[in-house]
Structure formats: C-alpha cells, structure tokens
Backbone as numpy.savetxt, mean C-alpha at the origin, in Angstrom:
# Nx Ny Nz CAx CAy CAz Cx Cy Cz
-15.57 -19.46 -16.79 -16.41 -18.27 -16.79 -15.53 -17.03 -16.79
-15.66 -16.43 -17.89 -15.02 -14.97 -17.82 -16.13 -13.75 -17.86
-15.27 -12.53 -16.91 -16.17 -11.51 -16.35 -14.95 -10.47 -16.41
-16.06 -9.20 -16.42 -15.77 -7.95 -16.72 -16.39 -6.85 -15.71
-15.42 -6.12 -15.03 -16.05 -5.46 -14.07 -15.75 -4.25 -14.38
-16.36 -2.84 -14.43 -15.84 -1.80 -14.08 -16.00 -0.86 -12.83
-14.47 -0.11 -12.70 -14.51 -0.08 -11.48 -13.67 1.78 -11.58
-14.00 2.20 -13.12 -13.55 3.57 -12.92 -14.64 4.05 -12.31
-13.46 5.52 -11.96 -14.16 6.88 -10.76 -14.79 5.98 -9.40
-14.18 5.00 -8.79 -14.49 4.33 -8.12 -13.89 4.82 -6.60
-13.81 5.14 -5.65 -13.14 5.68 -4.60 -12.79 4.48 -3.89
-11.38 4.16 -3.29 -11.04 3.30 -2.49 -11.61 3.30 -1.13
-11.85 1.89 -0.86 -11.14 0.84 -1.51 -12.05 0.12 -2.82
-13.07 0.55 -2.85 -14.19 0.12 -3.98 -13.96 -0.87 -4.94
-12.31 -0.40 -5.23 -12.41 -1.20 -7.06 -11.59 -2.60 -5.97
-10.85 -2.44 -5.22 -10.23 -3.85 -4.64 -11.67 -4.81 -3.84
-12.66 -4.34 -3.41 -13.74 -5.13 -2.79 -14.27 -5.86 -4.18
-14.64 -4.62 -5.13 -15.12 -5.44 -6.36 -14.73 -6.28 -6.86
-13.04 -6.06 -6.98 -12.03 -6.96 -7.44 -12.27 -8.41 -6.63
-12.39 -8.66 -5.45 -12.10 -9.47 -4.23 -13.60 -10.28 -4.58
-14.83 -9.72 -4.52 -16.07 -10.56 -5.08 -16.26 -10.90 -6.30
-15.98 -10.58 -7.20 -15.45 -11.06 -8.58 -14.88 -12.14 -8.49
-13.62 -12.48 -7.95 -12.96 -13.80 -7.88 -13.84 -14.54 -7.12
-14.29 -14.32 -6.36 -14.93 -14.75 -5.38 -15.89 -15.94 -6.07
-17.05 -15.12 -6.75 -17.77 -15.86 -7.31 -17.55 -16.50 -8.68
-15.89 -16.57 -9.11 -15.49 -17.44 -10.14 -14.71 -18.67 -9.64
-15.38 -19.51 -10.28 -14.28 -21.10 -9.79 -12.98 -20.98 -10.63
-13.21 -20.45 -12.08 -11.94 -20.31 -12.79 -12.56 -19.61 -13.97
-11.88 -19.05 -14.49 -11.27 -18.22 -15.88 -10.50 -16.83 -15.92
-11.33 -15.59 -16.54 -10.27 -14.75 -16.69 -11.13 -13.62 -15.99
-10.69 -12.79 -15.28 -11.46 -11.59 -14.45 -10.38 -10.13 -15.48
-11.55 -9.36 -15.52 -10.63 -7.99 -16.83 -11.70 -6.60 -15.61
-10.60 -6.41 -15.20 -11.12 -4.92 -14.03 -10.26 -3.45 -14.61
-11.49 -2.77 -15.01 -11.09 -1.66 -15.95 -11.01 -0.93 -15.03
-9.67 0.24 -14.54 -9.79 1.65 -13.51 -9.14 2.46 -14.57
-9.12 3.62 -13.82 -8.50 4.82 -14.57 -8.14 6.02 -13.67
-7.36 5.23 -12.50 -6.82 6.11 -11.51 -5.43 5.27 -11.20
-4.15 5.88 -11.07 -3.19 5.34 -10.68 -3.14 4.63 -9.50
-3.93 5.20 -8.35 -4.25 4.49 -6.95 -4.65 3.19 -7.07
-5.82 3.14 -8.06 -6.78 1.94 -8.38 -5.78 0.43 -9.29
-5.09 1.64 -10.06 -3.92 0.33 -10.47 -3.24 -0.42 -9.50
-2.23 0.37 -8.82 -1.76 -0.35 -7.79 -2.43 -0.88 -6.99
-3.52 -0.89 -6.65 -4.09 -1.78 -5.18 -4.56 -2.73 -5.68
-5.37 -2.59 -7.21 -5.59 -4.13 -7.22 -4.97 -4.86 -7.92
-3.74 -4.24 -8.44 -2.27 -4.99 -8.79 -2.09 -5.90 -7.92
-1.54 -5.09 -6.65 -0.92 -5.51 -5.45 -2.01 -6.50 -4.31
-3.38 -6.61 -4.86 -4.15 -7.00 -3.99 -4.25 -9.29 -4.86
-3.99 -8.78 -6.17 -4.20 -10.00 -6.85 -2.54 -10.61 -6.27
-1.78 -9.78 -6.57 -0.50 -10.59 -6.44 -0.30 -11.21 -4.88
-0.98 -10.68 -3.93 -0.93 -10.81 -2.79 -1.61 -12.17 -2.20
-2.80 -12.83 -3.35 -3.75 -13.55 -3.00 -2.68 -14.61 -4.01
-1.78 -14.59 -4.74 -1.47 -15.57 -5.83 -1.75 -15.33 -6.99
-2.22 -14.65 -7.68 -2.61 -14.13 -9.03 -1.14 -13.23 -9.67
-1.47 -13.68 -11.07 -0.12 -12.98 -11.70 -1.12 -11.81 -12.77
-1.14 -10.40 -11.85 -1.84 -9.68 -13.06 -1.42 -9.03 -14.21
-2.00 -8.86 -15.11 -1.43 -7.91 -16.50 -2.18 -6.85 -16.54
-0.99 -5.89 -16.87 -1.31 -4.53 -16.61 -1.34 -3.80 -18.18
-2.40 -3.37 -18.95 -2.67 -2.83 -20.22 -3.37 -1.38 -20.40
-2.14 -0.43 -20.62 -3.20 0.41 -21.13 -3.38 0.54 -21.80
-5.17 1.46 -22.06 -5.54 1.56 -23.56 -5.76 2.85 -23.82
-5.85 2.63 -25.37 -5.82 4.18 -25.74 -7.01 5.17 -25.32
-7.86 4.59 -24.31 -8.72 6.09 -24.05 -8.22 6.31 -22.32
-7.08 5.97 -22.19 -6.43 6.31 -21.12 -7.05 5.81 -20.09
-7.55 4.89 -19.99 -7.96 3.95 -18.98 -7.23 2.77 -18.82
-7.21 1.81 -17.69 -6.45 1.00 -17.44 -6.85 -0.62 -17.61
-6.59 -2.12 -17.96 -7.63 -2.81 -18.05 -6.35 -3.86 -17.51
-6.89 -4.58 -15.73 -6.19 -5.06 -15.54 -6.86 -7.09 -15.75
-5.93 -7.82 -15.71 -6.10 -9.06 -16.38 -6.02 -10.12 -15.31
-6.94 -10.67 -15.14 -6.85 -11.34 -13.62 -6.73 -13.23 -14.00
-5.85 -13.74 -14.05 -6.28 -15.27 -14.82 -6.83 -16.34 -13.48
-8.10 -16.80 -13.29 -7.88 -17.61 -11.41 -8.32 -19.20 -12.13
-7.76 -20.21 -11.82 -8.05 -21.26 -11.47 -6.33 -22.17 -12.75
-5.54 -21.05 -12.52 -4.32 -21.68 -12.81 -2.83 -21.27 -12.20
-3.20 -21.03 -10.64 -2.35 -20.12 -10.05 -1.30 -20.84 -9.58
-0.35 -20.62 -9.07 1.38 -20.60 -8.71 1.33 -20.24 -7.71
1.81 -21.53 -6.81 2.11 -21.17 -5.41 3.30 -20.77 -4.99
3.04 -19.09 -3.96 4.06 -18.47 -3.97 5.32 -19.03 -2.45
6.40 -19.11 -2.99 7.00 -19.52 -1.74 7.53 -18.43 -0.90
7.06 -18.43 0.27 7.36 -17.71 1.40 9.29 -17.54 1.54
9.37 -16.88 2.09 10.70 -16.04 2.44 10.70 -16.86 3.61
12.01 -17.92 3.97 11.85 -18.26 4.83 12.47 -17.55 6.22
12.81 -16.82 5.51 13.80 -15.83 6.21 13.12 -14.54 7.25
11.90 -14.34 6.47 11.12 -13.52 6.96 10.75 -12.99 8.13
10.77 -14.63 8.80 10.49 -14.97 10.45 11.66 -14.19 11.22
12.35 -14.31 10.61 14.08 -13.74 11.72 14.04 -12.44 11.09
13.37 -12.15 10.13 14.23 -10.52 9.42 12.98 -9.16 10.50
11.56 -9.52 10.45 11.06 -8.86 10.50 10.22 -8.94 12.23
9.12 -8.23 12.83 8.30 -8.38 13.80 7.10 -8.15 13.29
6.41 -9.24 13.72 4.71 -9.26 13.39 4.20 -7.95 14.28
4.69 -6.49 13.68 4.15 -5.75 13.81 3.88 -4.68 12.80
2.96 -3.29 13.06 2.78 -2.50 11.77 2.80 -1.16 12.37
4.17 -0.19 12.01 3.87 1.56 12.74 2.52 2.12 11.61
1.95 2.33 12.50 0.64 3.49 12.21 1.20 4.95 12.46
1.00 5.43 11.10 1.36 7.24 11.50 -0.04 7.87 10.99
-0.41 8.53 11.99 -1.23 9.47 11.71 -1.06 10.77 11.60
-0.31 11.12 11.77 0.17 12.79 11.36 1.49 13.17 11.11
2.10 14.32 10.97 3.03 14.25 10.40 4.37 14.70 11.17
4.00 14.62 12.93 4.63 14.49 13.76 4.36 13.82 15.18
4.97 13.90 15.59 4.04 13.08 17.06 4.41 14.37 18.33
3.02 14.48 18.33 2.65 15.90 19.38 2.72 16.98 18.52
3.20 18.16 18.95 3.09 19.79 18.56 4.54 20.11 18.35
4.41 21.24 16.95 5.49 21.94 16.76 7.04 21.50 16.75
7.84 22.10 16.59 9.76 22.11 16.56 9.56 20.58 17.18
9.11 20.54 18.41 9.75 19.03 19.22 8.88 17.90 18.13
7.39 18.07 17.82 7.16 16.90 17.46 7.55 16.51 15.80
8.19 17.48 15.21 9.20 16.69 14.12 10.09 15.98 14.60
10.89 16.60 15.61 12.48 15.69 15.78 11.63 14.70 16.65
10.81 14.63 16.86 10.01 13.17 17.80 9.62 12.42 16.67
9.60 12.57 15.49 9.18 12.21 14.40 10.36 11.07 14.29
11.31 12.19 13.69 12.23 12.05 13.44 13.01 10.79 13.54
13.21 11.10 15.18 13.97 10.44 16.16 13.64 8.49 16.17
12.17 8.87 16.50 11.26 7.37 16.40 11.74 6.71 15.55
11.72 6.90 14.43 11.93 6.13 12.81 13.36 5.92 12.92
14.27 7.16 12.67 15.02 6.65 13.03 16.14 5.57 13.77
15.68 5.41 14.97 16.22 4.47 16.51 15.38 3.15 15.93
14.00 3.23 15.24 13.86 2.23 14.95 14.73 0.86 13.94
15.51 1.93 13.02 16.46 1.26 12.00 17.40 0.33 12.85
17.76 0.85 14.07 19.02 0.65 15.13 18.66 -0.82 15.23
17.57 -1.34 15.66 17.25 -2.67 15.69 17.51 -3.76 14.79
17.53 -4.72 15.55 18.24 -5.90 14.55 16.60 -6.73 14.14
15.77 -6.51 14.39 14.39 -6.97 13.75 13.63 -5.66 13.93
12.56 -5.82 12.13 12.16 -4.22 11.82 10.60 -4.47 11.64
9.77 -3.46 11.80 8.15 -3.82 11.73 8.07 -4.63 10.41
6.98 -5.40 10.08 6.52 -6.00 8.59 6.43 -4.13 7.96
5.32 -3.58 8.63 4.54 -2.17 7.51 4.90 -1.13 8.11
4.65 -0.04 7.31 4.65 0.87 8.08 3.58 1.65 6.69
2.29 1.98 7.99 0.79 2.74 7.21 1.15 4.18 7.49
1.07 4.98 6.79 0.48 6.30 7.04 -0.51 6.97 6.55
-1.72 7.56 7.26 -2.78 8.13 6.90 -2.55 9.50 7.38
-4.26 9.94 7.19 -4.14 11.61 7.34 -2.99 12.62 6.94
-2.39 13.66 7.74 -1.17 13.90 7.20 -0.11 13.33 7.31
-0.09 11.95 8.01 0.97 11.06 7.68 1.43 11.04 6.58
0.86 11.26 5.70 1.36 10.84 4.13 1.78 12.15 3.09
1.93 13.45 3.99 2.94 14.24 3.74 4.72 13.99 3.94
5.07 12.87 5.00 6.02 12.35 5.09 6.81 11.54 4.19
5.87 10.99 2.97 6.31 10.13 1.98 5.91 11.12 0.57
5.75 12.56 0.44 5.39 12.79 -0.46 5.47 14.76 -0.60
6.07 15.21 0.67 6.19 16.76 0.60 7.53 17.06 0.33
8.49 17.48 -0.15 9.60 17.79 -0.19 10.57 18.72 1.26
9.28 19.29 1.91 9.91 19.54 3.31 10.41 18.73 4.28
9.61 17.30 3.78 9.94 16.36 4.86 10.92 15.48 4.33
11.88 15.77 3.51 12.62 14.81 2.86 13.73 14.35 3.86
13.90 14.69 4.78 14.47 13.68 5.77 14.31 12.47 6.73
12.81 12.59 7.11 12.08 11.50 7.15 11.68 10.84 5.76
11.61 11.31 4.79 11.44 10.62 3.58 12.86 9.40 3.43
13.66 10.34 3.79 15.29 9.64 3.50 14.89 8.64 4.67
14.76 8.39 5.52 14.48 7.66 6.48 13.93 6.48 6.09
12.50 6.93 5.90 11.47 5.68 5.25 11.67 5.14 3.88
12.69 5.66 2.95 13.65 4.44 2.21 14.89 4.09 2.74
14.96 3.93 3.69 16.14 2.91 4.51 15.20 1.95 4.76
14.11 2.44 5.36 13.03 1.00 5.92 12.86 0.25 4.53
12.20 1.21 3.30 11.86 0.28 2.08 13.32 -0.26 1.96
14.37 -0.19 1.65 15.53 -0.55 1.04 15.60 -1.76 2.04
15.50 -2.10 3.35 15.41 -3.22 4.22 14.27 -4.51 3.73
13.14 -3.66 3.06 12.28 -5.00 3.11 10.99 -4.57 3.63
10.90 -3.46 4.12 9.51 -3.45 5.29 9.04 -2.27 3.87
7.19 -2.82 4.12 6.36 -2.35 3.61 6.15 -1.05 3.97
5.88 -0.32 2.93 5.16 1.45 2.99 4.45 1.54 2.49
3.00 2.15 2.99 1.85 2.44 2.14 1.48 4.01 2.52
0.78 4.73 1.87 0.25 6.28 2.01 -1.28 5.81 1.44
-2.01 6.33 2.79 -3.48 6.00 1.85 -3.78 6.99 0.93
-4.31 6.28 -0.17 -4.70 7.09 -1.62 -5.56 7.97 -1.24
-6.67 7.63 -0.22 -8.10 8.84 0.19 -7.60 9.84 0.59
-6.58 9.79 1.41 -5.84 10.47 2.15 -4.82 11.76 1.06
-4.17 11.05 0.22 -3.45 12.24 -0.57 -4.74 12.49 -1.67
-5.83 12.04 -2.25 -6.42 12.58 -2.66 -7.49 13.71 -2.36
-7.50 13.81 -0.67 -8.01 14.77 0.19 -7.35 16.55 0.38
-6.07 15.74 0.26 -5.08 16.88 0.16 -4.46 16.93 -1.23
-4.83 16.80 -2.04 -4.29 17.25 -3.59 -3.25 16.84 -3.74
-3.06 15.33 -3.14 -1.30 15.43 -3.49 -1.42 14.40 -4.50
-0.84 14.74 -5.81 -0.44 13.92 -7.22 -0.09 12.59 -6.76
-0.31 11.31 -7.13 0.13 10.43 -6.99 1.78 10.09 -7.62
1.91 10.90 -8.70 3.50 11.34 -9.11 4.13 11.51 -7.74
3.84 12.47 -7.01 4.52 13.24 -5.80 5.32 12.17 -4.92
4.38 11.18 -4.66 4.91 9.91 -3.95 6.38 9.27 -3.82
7.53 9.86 -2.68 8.74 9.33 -3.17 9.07 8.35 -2.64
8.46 7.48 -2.13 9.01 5.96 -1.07 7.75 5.00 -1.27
7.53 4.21 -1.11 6.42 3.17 -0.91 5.39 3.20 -1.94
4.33 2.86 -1.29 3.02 2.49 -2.36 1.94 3.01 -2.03
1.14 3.31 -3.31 -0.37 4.06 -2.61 -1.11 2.63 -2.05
-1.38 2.95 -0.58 -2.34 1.99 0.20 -4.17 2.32 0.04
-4.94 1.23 0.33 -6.58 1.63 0.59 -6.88 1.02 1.61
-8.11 1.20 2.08 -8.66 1.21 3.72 -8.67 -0.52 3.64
-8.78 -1.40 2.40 -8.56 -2.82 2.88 -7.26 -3.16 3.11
-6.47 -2.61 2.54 -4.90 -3.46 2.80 -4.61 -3.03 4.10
-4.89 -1.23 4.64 -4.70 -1.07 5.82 -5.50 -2.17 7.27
-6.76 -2.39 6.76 -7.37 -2.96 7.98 -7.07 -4.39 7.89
-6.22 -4.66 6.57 -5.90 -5.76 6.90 -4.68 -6.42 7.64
-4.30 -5.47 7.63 -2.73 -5.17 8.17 -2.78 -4.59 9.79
-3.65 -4.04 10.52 -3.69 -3.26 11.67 -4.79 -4.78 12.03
-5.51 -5.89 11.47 -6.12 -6.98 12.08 -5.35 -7.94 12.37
-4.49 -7.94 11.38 -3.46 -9.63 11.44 -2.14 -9.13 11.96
-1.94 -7.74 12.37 -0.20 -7.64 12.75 -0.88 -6.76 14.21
0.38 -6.85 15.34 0.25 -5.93 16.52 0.66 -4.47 15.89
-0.26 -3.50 16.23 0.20 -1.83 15.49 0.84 -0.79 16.55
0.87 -0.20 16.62 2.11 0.81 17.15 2.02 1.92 16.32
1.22 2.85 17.12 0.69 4.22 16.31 1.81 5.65 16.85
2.23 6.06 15.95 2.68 7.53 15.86 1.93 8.65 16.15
C-alpha cells in the first residue's frame, strides 16, 4: 500500500505526527510526505531515520519538498556500543538565554556548559527552547555557540525548537550548531532521559 500525505504550512510538530500515523497504518510500501519548510524537512528526515527508515530527500521544482519513506524493507540499525560509557542518560534543557539576570547570568551560562565539557561522561541532548535558541543562532552569543560545537563535535545531540525561532524571526539559515528540533523529539527526549534544566 502506497500513500501520500501532505503536510505543507503545517506547524510543528504536525507534519512528524502525520508522518508517525501514516506508517502507522501501513504494513508495507512507500509513504511520499510533501513539506515546504526547512524545519519540516529535517524532523521528519530525522524522525524516519530514527525509527529505521532510510529517507529520500527530493526537491521539486515548485519549491516544495517530497520526502520518500520506503517501510516494510528496513535495516537494522546497530547501536554504538560504545555509547553506554561515552554518554549519561541525561538531557540539559535551556530555556533562556542565561540562567538568572543580567552580566552574572551569561557567565552562569557560560560557565555551566562549559565545566560541563570537563567531564569524562557528557549528557545524550542538549534542547533549547524559548530564547534558548538565541544561543545556537545570534552572533552575540558566539561563545556559547563555540561551546555547544565542542558538545556537537563530542557526539551529544543539539536541537533549537523550530516554533521557537519561528516566533522570533530567526531564519533557519541563521542556525550555527545542531538541528532544528519539534515538541515530539523534545518530549521525547525530556520522557525517556533524566533532564537538567538551565
């Protein structure tokens, strides 16, 4: 059974739920999920590859996106066995773009992320919402930016929720570390890992 969903002008997490019941109710063939937002690419890129799916990514000429979902011939992915020793079944939550007020709560910012590198095991994620996600995407903050690609360059996950920079006008271009996140990968991540909020 092959199916066709569309899922432009869709607001996250929308087009990944659609995406997620779609497979859902196929035993096997080909799933084709049309977006036309860069956010919407990546999440349900990253949401198929995450479940075992190998997606294809096509654009077409009316500038929309048509991603290619194949289910009932999938490849089992082998785990990192390494994973267990590299990382902690945990996830930093940032919600703003310092912790507390003013001069001190940047270098508290700062500082946190930092001392965290010092450790010899590092969170699985690290989410940022609200103005958290000026930290991965303003050019003032490019020192915590420099920061949070030491974490990516280690292995540990970065997400900026998409609602979130699309609230504040920030280009998905702008983005200099990690990945645009949506409210499922986050709650899925703050359910199955211990969190530790900023």
């Amino acid at each position: 059974m092959n199916k066709k969903i569309d899922c432009r002008n869709m607001a996250c997490p929308q087009p990944v739920l659609e995406t997620k019941k779609a497979l859902e109710e196929m035993e096997e063939g080909i799933l084709e999920v049309l977006v036309n937002s860069i956010s919407s690419i990546q999440n349900v890129k990253r949401f198929a590859i995450n479940n075992g799916y190998t997606p294809q990514v096509e654009e077409l000429e009316s500038g929309d996106t048509l991603i290619t979902i194949v289910k009932g011939y999938e490849c089992a992915i082998v785990a990192d066995e390494d994973d267990g020793d590299k990382f902690l079944d945990k996830t930093i939550f940032i919600k703003h773009d310092r912790v507390g007020e003013g001069e001190l709560g940047d270098i508290l910012m700062k500082g946190f992320l930092k001392t965290t590198l010092e450790f010899k095991k590092l969170p699985k994620n690290i989410v940022l919402v609200n103005r958290g996600v000026f930290l991965t995407t303003k050019k003032e903050y490019e020192e915590v930016t420099k920061i949070l690609k030491e974490f990516e360059k280690r292995g540990v996950k970065i997400y900026s929720c998409g609602l979130c920079m699309n609230h504040y006008g920030i280009d998905p271009k702008e983005l200099k570390v990690g990945e645009i996140g949506n409210a499922y990968d986050t709650m899925d991540m703050l359910l199955h890992t211990q969190t530790i909020t900023l």
